[in-house]
C-alpha positions as CSV (number, residue, x, y, z in Angstrom):
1,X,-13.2,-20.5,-9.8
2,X,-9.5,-20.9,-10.7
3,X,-9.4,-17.0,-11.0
4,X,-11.1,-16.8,-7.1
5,X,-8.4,-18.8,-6.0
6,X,-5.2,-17.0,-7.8
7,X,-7.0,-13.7,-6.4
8,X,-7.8,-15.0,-2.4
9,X,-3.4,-16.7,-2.4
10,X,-2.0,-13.8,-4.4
11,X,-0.4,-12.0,-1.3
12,X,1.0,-15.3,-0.5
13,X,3.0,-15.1,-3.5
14,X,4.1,-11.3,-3.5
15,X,6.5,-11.3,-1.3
16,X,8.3,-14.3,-2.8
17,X,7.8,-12.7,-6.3
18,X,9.0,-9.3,-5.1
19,X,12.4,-10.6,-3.7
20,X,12.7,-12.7,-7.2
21,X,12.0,-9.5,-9.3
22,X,13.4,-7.3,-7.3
23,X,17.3,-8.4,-5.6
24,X,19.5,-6.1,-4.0
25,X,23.0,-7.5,-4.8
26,X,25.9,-6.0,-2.7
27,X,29.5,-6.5,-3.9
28,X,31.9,-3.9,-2.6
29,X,31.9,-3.5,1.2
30,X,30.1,0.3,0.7
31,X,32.1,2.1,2.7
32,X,33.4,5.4,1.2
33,X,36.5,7.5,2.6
34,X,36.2,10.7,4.3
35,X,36.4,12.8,1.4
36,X,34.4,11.0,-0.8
37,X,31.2,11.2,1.8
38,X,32.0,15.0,2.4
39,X,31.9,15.6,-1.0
40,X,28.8,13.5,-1.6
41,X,26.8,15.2,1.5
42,X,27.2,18.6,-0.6
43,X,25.5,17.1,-3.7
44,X,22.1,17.0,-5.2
45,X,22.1,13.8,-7.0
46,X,18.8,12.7,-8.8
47,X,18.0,9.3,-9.7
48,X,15.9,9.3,-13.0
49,X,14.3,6.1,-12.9
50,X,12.4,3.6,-10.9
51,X,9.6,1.9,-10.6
52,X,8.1,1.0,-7.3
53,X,4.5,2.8,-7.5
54,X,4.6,-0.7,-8.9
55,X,5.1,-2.6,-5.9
56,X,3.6,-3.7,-2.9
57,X,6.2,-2.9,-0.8
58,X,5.5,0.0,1.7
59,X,8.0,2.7,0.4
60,X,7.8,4.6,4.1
61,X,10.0,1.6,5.4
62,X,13.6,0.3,4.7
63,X,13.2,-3.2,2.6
64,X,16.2,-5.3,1.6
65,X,14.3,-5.8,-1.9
66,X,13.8,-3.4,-4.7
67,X,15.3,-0.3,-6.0
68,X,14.6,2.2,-3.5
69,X,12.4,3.7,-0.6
70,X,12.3,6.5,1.5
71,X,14.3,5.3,4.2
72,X,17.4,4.5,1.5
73,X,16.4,7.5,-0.6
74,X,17.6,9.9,1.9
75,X,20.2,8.0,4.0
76,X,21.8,8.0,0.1
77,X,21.3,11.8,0.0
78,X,19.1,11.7,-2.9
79,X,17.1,15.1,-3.6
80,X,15.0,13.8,-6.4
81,X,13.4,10.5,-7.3
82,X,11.6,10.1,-11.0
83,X,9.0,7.4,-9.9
84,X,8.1,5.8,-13.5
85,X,4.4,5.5,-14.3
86,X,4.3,1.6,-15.8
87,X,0.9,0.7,-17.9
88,X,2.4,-1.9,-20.4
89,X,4.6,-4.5,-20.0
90,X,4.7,-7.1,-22.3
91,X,4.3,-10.4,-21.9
92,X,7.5,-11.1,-23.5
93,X,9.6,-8.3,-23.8
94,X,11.3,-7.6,-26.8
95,X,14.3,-5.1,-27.6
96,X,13.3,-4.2,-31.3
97,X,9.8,-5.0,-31.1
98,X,6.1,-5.8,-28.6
99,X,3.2,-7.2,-29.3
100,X,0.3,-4.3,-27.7
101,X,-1.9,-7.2,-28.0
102,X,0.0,-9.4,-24.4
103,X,0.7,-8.1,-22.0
104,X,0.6,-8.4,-18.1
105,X,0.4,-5.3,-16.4
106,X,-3.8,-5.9,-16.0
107,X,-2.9,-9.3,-14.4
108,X,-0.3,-8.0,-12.2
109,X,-2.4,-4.8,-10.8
110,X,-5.6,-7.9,-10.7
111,X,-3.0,-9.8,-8.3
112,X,-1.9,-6.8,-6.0
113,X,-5.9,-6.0,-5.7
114,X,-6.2,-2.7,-7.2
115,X,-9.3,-0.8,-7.6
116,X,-11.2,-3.1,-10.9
117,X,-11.2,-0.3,-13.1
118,X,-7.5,-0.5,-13.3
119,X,-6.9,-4.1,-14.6
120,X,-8.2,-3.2,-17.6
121,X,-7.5,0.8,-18.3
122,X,-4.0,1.6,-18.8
123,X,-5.1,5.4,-17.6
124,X,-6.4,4.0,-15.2
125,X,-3.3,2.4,-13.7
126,X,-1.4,5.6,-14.5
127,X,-3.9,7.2,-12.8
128,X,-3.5,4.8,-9.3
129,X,-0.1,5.1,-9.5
130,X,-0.1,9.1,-9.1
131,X,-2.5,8.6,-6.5
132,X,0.3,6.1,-5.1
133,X,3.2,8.5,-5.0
134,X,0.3,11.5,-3.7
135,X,-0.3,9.1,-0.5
136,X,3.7,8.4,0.0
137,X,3.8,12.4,0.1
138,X,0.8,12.6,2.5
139,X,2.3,9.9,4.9
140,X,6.1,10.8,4.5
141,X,5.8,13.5,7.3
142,X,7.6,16.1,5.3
143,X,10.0,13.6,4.2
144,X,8.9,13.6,0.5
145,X,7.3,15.8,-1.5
146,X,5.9,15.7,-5.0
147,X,7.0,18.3,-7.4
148,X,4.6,19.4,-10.3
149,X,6.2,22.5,-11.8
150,X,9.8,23.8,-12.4
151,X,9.5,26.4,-9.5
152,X,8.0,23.5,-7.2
153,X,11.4,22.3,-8.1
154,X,13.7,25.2,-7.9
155,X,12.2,25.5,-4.2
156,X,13.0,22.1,-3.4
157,X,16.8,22.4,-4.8
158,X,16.9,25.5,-2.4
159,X,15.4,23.9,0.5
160,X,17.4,21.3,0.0
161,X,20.2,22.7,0.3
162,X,19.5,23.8,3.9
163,X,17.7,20.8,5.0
164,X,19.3,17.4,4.8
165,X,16.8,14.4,5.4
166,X,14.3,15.5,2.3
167,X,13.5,14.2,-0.9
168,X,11.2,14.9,-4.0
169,X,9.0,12.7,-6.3
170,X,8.2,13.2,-9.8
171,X,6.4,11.3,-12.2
172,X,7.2,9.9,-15.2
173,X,4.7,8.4,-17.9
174,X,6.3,5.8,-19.7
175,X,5.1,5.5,-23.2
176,X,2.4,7.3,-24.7
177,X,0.6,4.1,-25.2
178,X,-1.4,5.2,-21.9
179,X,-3.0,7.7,-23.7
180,X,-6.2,6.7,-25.4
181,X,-8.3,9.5,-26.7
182,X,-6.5,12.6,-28.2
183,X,-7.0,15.5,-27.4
184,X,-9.2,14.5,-24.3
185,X,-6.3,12.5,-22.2
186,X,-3.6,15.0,-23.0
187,X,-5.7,17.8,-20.8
């Protein structure tokens, strides 16, 4: 019963958690000389790390919580975005050492109403996520796409350099913990 009812409020409670977790904290006033957003225009600057396959937010719009979206992603001029693939976070973290018995990630991807088989298979999170960032692709019209080999990303860098207003996904597996029968999962 008590689990019916934390499942039926939960997206009463995302948004609140997501601008809790998730702040945007400005402190210079942003603006950049001349030169500086020239020379920044001419770049391809990747960011290596994020995690919003995570999140409920839609990543198509602008959102004044979280790291990123598309939206910011390209107004920033970033080429390339590494979306990290979570499956394991502990219920409290430790630097030098976690528990694999706690852990929340089940709970959370139970309270944003993914698929079942996903709050209790860490594949199978990793799994929803890639599906995540294949849908962002699908519904970015052209704005995003999702690079799977070195020459997918060679093309991009080209294309890139023609066409402003792109980006690129990859993903990124964090921890091998995720995989759970060797050889089999590393196919």
């Amino acid at each position: 019963m008590v689990i019916a009812l934390i499942f039926i409020v939960s997206p009463l409670f995302r948004p609140y958690i997501e601008k809790r977790v998730n702040k945007i904290e400005v402190k210079a006033d942003g603006k950049a000389s001349k030169e500086a957003q020239d020379l920044h225009s001419t770049l391809f600057i990747a960011d290596l790390h994020a995690d919003p396959l995570f999140s409920c937010r839609n990543l198509l719009q602008r959102h004044s919580t979280g790291h990123m979206d598309l939206p910011r992603l390209i107004e920033g001029n970033i080429r390339l975005q590494v979306f990290g693939v979570s499956t394991f976070v502990p219920l409290f973290p430790n630097i030098n050492r976690n528990s694999s018995k706690r852990e929340v990630t089940g709970f959370l991807a139970f309270l944003q109403r993914w698929p079942v088989k996903t709050w209790f298979s860490q594949k199978n999170r990793a799994f929803f996520q890639a599906e995540k960032l294949h849908r962002l692709e699908a519904k970015s019209n052209g704005m995003m796409k999702v690079i799977k080999t070195a020459r997918e990303l060679e093309a991009h860098h080209q294309k890139a350099q023609m066409e402003p207003g792109i980006t690129a996904g990859m993903l990124m597996l964090e921890g091998a913990h995720v995989v759970q029968k060797i050889p089999d999962d590393l196919e």
